[in-house]
Residue frames relative to the residue before (quaternion, step in Angstrom):
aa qw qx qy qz dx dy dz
X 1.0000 0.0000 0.0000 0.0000 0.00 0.00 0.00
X 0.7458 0.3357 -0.2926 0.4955 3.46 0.51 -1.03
X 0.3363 0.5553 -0.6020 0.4649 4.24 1.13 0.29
X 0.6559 0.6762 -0.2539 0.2193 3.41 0.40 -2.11
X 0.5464 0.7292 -0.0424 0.4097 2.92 1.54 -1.65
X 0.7342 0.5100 -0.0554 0.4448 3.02 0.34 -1.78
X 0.7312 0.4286 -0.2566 0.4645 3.65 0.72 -1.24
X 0.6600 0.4987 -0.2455 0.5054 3.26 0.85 -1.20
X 0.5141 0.4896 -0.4152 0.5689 3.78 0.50 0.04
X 0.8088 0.2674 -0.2408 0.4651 3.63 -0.09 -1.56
X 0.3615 0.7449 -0.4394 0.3484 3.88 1.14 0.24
X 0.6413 0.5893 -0.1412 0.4706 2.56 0.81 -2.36
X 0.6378 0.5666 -0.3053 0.4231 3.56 0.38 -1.39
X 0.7902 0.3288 -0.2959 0.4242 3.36 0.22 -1.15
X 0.6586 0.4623 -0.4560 0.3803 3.91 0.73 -0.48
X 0.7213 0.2762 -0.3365 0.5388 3.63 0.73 -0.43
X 0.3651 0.4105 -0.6793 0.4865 3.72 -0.20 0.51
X 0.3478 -0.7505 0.5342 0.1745 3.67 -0.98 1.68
X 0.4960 -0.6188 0.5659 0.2255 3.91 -0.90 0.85
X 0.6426 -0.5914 0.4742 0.1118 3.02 -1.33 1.64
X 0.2184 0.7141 -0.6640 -0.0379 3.84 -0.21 0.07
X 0.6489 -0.4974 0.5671 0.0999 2.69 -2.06 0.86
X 0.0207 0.8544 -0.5186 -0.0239 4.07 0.12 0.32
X 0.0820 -0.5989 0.7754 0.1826 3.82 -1.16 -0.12
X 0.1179 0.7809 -0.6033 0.1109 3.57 -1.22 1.37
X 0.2597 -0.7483 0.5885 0.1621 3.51 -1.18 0.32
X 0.2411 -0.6084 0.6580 0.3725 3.80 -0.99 0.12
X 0.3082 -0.6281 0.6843 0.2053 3.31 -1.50 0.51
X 0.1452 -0.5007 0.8528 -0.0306 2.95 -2.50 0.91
X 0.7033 -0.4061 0.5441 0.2107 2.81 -1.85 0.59
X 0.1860 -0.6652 0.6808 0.2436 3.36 -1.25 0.12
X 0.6183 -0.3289 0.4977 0.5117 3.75 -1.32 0.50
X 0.8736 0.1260 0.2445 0.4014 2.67 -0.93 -2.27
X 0.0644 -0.7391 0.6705 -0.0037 3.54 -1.07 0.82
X 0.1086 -0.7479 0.6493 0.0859 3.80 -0.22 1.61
X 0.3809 -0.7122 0.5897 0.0066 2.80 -1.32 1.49
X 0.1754 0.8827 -0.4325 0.0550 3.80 0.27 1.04
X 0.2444 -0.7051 0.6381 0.1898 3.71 -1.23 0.40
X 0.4466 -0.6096 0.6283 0.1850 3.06 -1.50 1.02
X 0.0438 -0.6584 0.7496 -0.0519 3.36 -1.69 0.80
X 0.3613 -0.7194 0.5425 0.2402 3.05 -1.69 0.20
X 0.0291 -0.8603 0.4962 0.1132 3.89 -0.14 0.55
X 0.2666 -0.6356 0.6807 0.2481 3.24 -1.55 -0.33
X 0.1470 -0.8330 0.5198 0.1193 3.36 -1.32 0.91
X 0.2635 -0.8104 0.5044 0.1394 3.47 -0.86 1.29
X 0.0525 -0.7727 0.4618 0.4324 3.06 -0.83 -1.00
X 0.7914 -0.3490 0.0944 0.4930 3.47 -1.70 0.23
X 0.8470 0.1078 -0.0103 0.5204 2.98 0.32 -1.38
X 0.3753 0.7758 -0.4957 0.1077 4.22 -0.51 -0.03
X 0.1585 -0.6965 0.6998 0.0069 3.47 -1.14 1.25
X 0.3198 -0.5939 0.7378 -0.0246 2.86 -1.64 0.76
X 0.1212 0.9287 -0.3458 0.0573 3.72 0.07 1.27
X 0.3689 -0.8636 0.3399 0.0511 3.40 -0.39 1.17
X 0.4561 -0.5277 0.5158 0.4975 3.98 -0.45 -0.34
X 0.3465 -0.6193 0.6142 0.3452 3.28 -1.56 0.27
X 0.7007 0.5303 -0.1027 0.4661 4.02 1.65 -1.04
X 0.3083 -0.7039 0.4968 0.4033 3.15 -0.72 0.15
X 0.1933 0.8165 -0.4877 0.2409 4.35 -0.04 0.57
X 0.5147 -0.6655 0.4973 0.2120 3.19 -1.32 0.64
X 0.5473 -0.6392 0.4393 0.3146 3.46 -1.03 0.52
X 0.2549 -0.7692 0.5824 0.0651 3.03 -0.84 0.92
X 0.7684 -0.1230 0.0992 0.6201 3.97 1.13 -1.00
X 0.0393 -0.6552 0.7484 0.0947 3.50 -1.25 0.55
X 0.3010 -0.6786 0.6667 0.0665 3.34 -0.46 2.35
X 0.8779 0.2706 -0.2015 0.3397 3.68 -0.71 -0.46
X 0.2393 -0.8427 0.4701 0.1075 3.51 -1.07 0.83
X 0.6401 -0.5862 0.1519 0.4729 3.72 -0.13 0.71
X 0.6970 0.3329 -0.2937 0.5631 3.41 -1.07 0.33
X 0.6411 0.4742 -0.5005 0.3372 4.09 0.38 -0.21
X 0.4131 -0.5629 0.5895 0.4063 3.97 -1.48 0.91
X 0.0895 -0.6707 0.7346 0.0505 3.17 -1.93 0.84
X 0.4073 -0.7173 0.5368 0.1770 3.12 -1.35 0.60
X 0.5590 -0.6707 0.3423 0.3471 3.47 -1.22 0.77
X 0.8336 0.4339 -0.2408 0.2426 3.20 -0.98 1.83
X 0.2323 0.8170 -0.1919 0.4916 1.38 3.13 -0.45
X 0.2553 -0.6811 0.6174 0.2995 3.70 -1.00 1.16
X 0.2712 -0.7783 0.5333 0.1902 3.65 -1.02 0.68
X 0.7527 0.3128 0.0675 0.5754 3.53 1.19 -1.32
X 0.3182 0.7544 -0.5655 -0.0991 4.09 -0.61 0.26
X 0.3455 -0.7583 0.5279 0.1639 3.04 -1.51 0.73
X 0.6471 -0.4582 0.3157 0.5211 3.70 -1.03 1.33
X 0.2400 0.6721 -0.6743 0.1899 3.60 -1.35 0.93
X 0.0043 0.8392 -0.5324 0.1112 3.80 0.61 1.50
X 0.7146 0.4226 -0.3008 0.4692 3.28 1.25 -1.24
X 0.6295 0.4398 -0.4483 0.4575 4.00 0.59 -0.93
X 0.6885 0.5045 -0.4195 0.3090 4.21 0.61 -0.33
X 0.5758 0.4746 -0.2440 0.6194 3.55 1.87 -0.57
X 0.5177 0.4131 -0.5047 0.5537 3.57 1.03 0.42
X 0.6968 0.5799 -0.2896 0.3072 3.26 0.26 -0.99
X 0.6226 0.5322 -0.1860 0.5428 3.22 1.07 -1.75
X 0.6472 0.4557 -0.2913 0.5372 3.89 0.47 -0.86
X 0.5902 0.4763 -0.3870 0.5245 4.10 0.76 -0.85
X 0.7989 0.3868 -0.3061 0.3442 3.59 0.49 -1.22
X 0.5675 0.5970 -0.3254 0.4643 3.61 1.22 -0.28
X 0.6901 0.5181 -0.2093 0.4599 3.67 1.37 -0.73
X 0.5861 0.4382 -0.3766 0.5681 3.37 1.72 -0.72
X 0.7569 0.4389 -0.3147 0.3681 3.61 0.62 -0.72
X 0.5998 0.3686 -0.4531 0.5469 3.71 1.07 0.43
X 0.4832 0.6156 -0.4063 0.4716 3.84 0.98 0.15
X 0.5594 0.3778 -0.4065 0.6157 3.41 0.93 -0.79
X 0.5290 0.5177 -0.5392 0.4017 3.75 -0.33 -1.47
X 0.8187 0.3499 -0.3004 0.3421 3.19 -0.62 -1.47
X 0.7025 0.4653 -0.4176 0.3400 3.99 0.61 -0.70
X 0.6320 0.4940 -0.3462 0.4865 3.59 0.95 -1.14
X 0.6465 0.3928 -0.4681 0.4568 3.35 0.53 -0.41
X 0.9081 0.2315 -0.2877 0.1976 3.69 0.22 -0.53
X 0.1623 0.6640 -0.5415 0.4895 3.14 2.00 1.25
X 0.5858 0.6541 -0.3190 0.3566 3.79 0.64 -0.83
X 0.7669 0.4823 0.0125 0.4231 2.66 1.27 -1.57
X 0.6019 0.5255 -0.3880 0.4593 3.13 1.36 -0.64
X 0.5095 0.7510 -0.2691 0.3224 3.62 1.21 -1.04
X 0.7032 0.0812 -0.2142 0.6731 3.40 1.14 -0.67
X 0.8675 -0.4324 0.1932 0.1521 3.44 -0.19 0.67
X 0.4932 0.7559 -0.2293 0.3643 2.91 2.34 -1.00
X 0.8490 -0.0352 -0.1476 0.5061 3.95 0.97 0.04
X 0.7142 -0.5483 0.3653 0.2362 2.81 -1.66 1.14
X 0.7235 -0.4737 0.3938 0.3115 3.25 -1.73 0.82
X 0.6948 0.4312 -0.2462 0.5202 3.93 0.86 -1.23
X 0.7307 0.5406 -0.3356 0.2475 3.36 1.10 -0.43
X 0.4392 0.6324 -0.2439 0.5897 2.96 2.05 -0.49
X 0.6686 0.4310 -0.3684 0.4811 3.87 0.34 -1.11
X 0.6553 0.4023 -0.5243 0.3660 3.57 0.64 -0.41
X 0.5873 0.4938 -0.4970 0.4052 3.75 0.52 -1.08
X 0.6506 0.4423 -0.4686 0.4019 3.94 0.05 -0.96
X 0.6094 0.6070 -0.3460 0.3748 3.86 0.74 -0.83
X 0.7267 0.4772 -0.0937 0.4851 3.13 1.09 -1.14
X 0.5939 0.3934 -0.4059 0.5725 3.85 0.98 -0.31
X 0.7758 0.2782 -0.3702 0.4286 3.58 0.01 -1.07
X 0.4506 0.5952 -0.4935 0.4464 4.02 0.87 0.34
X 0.6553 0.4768 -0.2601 0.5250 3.55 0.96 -1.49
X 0.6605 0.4322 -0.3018 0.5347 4.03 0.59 -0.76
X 0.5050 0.4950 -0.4739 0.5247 3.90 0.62 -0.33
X 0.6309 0.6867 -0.1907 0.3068 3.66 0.44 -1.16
X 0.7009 0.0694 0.0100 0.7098 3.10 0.64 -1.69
X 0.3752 0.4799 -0.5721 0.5492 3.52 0.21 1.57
X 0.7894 0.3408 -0.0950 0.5017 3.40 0.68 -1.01
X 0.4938 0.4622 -0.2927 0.6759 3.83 1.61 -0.26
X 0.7153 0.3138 -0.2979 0.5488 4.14 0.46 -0.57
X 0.5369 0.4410 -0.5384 0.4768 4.12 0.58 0.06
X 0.7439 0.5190 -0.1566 0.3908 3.36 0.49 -1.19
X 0.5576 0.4326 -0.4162 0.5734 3.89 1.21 -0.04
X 0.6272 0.6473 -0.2147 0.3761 3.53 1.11 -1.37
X 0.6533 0.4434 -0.3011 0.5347 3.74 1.54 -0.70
X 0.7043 0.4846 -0.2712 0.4423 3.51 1.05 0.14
X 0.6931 0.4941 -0.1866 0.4905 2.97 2.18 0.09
X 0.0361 -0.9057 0.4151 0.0783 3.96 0.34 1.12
X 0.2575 -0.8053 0.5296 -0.0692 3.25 -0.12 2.28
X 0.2436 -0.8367 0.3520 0.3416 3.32 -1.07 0.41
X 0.6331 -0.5458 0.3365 0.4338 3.67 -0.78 1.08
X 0.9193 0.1282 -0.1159 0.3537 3.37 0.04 -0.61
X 0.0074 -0.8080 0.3514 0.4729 3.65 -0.53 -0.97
X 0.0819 -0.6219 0.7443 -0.2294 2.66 -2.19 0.87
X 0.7119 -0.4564 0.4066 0.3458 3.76 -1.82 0.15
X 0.3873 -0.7399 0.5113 0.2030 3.80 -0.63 1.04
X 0.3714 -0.7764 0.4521 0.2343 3.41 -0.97 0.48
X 0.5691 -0.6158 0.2827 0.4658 3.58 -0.57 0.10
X 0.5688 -0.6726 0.3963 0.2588 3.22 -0.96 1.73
X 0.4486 -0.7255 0.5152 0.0833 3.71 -0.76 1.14
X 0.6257 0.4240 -0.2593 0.6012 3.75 1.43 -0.93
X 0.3002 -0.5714 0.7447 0.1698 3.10 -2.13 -0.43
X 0.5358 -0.6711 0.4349 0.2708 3.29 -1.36 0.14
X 0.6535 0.2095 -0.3486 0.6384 3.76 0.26 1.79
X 0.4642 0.6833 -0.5101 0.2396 3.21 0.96 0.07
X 0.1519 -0.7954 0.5011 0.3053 4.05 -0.60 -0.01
X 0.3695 -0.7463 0.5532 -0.0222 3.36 -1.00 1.60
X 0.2599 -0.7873 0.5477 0.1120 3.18 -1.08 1.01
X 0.7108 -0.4967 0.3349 0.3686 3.66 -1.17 -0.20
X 0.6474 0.5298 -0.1279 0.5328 3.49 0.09 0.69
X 0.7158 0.5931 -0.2310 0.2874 3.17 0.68 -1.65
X 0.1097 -0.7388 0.6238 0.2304 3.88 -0.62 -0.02
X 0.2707 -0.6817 0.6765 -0.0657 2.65 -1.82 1.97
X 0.7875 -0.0230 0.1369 0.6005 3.72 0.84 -0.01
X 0.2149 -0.6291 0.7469 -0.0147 3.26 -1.33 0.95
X 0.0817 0.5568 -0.8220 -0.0873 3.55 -2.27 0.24
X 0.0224 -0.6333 0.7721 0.0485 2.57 -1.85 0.82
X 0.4200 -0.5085 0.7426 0.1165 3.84 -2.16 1.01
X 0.9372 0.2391 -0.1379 0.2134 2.70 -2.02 0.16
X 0.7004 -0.2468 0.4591 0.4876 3.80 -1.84 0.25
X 0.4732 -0.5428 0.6828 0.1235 3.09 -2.26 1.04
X 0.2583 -0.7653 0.5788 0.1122 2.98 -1.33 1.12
X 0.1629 -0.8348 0.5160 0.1019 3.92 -0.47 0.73
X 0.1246 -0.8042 0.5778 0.0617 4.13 0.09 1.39
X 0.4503 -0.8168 0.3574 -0.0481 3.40 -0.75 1.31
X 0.0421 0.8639 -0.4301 -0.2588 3.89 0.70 0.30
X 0.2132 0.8805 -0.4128 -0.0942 3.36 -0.37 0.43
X 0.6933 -0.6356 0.2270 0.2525 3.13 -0.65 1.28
X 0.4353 -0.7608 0.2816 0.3904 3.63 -0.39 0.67
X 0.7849 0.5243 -0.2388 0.2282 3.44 1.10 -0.04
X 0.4491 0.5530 -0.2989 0.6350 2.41 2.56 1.06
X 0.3620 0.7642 -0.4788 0.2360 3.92 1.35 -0.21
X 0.7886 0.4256 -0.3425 0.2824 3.27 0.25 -1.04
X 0.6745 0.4822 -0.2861 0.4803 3.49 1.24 -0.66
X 0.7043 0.4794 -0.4230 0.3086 3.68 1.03 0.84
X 0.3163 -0.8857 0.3354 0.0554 3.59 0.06 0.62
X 0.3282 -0.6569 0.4982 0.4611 3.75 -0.59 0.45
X 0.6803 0.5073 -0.4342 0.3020 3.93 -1.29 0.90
X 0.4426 0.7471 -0.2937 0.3995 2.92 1.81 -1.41
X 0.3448 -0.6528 0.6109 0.2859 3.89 -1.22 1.17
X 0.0196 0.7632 -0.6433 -0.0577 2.65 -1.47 0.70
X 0.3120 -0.8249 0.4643 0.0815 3.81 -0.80 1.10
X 0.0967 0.8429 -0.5293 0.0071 3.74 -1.03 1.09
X 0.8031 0.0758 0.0472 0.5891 2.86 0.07 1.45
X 0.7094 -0.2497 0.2471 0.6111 3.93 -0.59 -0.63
X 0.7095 0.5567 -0.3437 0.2620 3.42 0.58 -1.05
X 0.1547 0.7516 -0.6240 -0.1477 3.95 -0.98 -0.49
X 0.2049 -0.6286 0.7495 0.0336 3.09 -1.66 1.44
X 0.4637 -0.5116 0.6718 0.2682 2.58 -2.01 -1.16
X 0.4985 -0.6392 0.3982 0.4294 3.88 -1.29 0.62
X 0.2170 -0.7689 0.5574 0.2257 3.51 -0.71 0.49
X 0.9077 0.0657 -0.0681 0.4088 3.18 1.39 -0.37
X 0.1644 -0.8532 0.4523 0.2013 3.72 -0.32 0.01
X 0.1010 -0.7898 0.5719 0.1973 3.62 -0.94 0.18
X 0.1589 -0.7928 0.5761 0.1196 3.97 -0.59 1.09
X 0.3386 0.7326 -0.4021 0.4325 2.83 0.75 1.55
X 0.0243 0.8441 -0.5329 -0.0530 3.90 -0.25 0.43
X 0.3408 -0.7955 0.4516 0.2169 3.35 -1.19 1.59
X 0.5841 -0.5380 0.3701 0.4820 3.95 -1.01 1.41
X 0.7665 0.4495 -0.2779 0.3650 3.37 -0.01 -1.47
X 0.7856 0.0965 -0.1781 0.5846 4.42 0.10 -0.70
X 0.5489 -0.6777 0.4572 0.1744 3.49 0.52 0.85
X 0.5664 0.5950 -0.2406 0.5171 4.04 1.42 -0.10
X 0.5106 -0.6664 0.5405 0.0547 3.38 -1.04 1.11
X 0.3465 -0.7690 0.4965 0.2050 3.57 -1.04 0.01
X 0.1233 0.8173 -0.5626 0.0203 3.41 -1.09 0.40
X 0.1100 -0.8616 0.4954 -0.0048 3.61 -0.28 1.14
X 0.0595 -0.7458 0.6634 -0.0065 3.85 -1.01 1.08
X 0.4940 -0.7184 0.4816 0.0884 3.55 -1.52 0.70
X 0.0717 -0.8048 0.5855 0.0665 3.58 -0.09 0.28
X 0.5982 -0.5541 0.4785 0.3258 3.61 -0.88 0.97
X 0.7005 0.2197 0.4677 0.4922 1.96 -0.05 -3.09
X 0.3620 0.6097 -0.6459 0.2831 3.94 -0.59 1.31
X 0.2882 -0.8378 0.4636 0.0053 3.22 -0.32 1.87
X 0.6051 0.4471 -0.2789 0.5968 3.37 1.76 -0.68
X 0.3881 0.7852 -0.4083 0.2573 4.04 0.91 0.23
X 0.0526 0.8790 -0.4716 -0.0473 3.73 0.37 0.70
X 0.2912 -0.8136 0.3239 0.3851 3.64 0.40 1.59
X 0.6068 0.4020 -0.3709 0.5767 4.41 -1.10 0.00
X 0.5184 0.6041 -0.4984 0.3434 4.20 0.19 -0.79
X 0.1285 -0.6567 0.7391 0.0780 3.73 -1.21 0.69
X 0.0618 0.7397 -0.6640 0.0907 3.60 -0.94 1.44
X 0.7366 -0.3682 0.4631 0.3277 3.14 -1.92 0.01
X 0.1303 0.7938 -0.5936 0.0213 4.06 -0.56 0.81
X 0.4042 -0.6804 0.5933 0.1472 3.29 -1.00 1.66
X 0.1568 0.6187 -0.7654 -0.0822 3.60 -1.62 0.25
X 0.5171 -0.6560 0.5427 0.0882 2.55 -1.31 0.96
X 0.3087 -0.7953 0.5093 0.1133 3.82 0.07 1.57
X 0.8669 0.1220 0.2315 0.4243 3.27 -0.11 -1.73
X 0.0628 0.8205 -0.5190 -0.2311 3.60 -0.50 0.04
X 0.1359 -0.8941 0.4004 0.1474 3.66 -0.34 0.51
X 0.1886 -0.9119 0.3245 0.1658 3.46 -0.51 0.76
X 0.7441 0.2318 -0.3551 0.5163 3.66 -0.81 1.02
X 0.2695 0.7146 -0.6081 0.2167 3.73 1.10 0.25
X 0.6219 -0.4478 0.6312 0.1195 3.19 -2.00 1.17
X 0.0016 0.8854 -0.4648 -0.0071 3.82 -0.89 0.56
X 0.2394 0.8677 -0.4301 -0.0696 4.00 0.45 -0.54
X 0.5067 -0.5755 0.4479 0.4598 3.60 -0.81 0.35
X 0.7844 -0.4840 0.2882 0.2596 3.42 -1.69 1.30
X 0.6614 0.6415 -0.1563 0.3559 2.97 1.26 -1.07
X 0.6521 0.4900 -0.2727 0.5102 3.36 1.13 -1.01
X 0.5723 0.5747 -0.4069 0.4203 3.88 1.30 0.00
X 0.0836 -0.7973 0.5974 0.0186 3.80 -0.76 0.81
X 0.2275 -0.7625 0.5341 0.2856 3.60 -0.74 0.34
X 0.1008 0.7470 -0.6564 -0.0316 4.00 -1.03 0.72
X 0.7372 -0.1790 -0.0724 0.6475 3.51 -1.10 1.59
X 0.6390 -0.6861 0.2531 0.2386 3.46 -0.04 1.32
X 0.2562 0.6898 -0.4987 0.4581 3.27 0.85 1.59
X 0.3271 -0.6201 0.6163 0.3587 4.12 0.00 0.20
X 0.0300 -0.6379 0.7614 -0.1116 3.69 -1.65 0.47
X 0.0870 -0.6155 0.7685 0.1517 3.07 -1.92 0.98
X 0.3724 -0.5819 0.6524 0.3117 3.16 -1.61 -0.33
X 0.0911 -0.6906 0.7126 0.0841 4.05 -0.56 1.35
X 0.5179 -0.5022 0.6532 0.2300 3.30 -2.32 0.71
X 0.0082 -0.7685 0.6398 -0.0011 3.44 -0.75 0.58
X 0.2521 -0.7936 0.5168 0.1990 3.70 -0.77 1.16
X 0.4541 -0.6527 0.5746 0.1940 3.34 -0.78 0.29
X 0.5956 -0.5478 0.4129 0.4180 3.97 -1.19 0.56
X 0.5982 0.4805 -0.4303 0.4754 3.93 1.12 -0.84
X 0.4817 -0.6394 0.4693 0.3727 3.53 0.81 -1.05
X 0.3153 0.7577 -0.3894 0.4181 2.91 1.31 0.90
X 0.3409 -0.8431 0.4050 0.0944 3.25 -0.75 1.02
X 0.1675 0.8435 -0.5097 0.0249 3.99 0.08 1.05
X 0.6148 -0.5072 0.4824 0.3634 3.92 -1.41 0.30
X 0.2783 0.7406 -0.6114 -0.0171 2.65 -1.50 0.18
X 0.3539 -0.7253 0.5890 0.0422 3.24 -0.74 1.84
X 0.0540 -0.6886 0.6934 -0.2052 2.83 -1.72 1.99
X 0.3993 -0.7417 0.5222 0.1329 3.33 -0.94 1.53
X 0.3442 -0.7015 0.6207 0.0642 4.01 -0.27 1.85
X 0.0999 -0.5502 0.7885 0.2560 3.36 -1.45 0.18
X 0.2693 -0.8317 0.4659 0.1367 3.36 -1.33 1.18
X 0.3418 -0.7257 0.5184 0.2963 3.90 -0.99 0.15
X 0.8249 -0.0517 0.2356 0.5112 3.47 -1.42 -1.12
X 0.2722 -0.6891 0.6690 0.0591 3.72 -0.92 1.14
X 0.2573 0.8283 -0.4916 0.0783 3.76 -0.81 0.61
X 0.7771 0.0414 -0.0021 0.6280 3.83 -0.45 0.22
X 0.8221 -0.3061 0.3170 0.3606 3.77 0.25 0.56
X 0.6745 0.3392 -0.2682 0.5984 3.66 1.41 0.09
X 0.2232 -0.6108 0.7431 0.1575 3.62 -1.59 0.59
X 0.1972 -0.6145 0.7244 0.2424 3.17 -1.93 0.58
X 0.3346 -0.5673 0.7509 0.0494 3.00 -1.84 1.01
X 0.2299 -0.7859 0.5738 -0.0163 2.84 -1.01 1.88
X 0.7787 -0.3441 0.0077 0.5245 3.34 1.79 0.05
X 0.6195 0.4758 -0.5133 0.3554 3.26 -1.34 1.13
X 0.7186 0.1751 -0.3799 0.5555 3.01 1.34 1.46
X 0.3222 -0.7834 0.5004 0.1792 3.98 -0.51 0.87
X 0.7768 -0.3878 0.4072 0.2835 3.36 -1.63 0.00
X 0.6650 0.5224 -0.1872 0.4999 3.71 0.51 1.21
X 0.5828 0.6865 -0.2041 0.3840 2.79 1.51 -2.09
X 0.1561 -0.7937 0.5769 0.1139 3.34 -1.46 0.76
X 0.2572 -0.8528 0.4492 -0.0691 3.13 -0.31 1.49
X 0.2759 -0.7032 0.5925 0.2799 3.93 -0.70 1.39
X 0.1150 0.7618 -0.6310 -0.0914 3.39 -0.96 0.69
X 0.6076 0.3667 -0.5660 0.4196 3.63 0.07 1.42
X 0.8002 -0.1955 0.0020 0.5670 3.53 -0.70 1.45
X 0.0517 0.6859 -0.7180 0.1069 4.03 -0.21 0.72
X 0.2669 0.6745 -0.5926 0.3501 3.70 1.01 0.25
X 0.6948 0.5374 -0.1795 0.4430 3.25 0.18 -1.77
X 0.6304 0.5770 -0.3417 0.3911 3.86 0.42 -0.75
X 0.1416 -0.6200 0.7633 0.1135 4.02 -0.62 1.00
X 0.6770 -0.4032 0.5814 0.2025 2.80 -2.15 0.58
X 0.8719 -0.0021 -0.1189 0.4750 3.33 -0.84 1.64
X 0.1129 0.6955 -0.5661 0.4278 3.55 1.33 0.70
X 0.4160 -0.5951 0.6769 0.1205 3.16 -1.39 1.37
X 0.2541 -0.7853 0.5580 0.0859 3.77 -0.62 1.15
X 0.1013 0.7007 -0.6735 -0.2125 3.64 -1.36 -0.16
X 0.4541 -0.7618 0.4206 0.1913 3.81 -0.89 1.04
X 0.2030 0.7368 -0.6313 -0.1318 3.48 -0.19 0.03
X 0.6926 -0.6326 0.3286 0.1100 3.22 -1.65 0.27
C-alpha cells in the first residue's frame, strides 16, 4: 500500500509539472500606417478600342500590318480579294476624267458661241453623273477594305491570307490610350469611396478619378472608374480584383491570422511572458479584434507594443505552459 502510495504521488507530480512546449513567436510593434482596403471586382476597358469586322463575305487577299505595329487612322489593315469592284472603280475614274475633258473643253466653247446652252447642261449632267459613280465604285472597294477607325497599336491579326471571312466576324482589333478599370461597388459601401482614393490592380496603382452615387436597379452596385497610364499586366474585357484604399489608420497593432484562436467564441492569443529567472511561460489573453486583411488581424486590444505573441497554432498552448522560442 504505502509503494501504491508513493507512485501515485510521484504521478501526480509528473502531470502537473507544466510541459515544455516548443512555440514560434514574434514581438509586436505598431505599424505607422495601416491601409485599410476593400476588395471589388472590376473590369478593364480601354480608352479607345475597336474590334473590327468585314462588311462582305470574301477571302483575304493581305493582312498589311502585324501585331503590336502603330497605325494610323484609315490605315487599311486587312484586304479582301475585290478585282471586280477595282475594275469598276478604275473604269468610273476614267469616265469622270473624260467628263471633265469634255466640260472644260466645252466652257471654252461656250465663250465663243460654238455650243448651245442644252448642250452644255448635258456635259454638267454627265460629270456629276460620272462622280456619283466613282463615289459609288470607291464605297464598294472600301467594303472590302478593313481600315483602322482610329489611331493606336494593332492587334494580332486573327485571319490569314485565303482564309474566307464572314460578316460580323473579327479579324483584328486597335486600341489608344491609358486603361480604364470600372469598379462594382456595392451600395452599402458607396459612401466611403471617394474620387483620389488609391486604388491597386494587380502590379499597377492609381487613383479614383471618378465616382457615381448612383445604384444600378438590377445588381444593386454603384460605379466607380480609375485610369491607369501604364498596366503591363492589364488584359483589356478581363474582370479582376480592385483594391481601394478606404481608410488609412495610424499606429494600428497587427499579428499574423494565425496567432488568433477562438475560445467560447471570443478570439484569444497566447503572449510569452519572461519571468525574473528568465524563464519563459504562456499566457492566454482574450484580444478584441479589428479589420482582417491579407493574412493579418488588428488587435484593438489586449496586447501592447513589445508583446510577444505565439503565432503558429497557440491552440495547443495551456495557460502557463513553460515555452521555448525558436526563430
Amino acid at each position: 500500500m504505502r509503494v501504491l502510495f508513493i507512485f501515485l504521488c510521484f504521478s501526480f507530480t509528473l502531470q502537473a509539472t507544466p510541459k515544455n512546449v516548443v512555440v514560434e513567436a514574434q514581438v509586436i510593434h505598431p505599424v505607422p500606417k495601416f491601409l485599410v482596403k476593400r476588395r471589388y471586382i472590376g473590369t478593364i476597358r480601354a480608352e479607345n478600342f475597336s474590334l473590327l469586322s468585314p462588311k462582305v463575305a470574301r477571302t483575304v487577299a493581305s493582312v498589311d500590318v502585324v501585331a503590336g505595329q502603330q497605325v494610323k487612322k484609315d490605315q487599311i489593315l486587312i484586304s479582301l480579294k475585290n478585282e471586280s469592284e477595282k475594275r469598276s472603280k478604275n473604269l468610273a475614274e476614267r469616265n469622270l476624267a473624260l467628263a471633265k475633258k469634255e466640260l472644260d473643253r466645252n466652257f471654252k466653247l461656250r465663250e465663243s458661241l460654238i455650243i448651245t446652252g442644252s448642250a452644255m447642261d448635258k456635259n454638267e449632267r454627265d460629270f456629276l453623273n460620272a462622280s456619283t459613280e466613282l463615289e459609288n465604285a470607291r464605297r464598294q472597294v472600301e467594303d472590302f477594305e478593313i481600315r483602322s477607325p482610329i489611331e493606336g497599336i494593332a492587334g494580332v491579326p486573327r485571319v490569314v491570307r485565303g482564309q474566307t471571312v464572314q460578316p460580323g466576324e473579327i479579324v483584328i482589333s486597335v486600341i489608344k490610350g491609358p486603361f480604364l478599370v470600372f469598379i462594382n461597388i456595392p451600395g452599402s459601401r458607396l459612401t466611403e469611396v471617394k474620387e483620389g482614393q488609391t486604388v491597386m490592380v494587380k502590379s499597377a496603382t492609381t487613383t479614383v478619378s471618378a465616382v457615381e452615387r448612383t445604384i444600378d436597379p438590377v445588381t444593386r452596385t454603384g460605379f466607380a472608374k480609375a485610369v491607369f497610364s501604364s498596366c503591363e499586366s492589364c488584359i483589356v474585357g478581363e474582370s479582376v480584383y480592385v483594391y481601394i484604399v478606404v481608410h488609412e489608420k495610424p499606429n494600428a497593432i497587427l499579428v499574423n491570422r494565425n496567432a488568433v484562436f477562438y475560445k467560447n467564441k471570443k478570439p484569444h492569443v497566447v503572449a510569452v511572458v519572461k519571468a525574473a529567472d528568465g524563464s519563459l511561460t504562456a499566457d492566454i489573453r482574450e484580444v478584441v479584434v479589428g479589420i482582417e486583411q491579407e493574412g493579418q488581424v488588428e488587435i484593438l486590444s489586449g496586447i501592447n507594443d513589445g508583446d510577444e505573441i505565439v503565432t503558429a497554432n497557440p491552440k495547443r498552448v495551456n495557460q502557463g505552459a513553460k515555452v521555448t522560442v525558436v526563430k
